[in-house]
C-alpha positions as CSV (number, residue, x, y, z in Angstrom):
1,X,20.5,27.1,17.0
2,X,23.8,26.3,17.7
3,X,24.3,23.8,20.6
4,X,27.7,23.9,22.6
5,X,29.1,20.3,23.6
6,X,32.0,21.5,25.6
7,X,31.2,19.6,28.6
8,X,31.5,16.0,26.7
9,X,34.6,17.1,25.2
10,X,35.8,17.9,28.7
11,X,34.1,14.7,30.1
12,X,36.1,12.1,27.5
13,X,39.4,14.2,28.5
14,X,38.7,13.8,31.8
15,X,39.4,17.8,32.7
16,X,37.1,19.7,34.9
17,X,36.3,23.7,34.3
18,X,38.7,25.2,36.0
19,X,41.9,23.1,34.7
20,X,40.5,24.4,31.3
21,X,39.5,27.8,32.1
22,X,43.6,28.2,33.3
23,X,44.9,26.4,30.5
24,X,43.5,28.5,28.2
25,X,43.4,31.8,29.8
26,X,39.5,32.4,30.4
27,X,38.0,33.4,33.5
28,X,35.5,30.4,34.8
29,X,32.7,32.1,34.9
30,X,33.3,32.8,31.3
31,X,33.8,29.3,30.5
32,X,30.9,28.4,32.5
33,X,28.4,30.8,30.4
34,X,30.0,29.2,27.2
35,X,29.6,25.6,28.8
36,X,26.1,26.3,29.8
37,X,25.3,27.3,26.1
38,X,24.3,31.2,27.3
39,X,27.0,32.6,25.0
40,X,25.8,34.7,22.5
41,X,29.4,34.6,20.5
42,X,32.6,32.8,20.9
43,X,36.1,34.3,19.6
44,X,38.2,32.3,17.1
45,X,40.9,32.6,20.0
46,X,38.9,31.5,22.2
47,X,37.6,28.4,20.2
48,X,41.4,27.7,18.7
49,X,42.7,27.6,22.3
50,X,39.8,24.9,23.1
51,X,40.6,22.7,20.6
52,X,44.5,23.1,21.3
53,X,43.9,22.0,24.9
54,X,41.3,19.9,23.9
55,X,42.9,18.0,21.0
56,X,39.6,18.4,19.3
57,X,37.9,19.7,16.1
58,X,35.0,22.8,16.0
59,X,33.0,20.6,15.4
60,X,33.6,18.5,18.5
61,X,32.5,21.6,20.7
62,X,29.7,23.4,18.6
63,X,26.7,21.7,16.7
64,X,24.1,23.0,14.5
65,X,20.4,22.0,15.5
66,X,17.8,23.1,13.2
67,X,14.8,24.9,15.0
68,X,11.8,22.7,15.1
69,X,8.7,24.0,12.8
């Protein structure tokens, strides 16, 4: 599974949603599905502009967590 840890990025930048959602062009309710980890995909544009305005790594933002067995 692949975890999305947008909101602590956000949090230790101190910008809320919809700053970010203008800064980087996507509607809020987007960023809120991709916040709230129901995405299904993210675009490289999409994650590119996040780490621009994020001044942040990939990494920073997504995380792989194995499934438990």
């Amino acid at each position: 599974m692949i975890r999305v840890n947008l909101d602590v990025v956000m949090a230790m930048r101190k910008m809320g949603s919809g700053e970010l959602a203008e800064k980087i062009e996507l509607t809020p309710a987007n960023l809120s599905i991709l916040k709230n980890n129901k995405a299904k995909a993210i675009r490289f544009s999409t994650l590119d502009a996040l780490c621009k305005e994020l001044n942040c790594q990939p990494g920073d933002v997504l995380e792989y967590v194995p499934d438990e067995q």
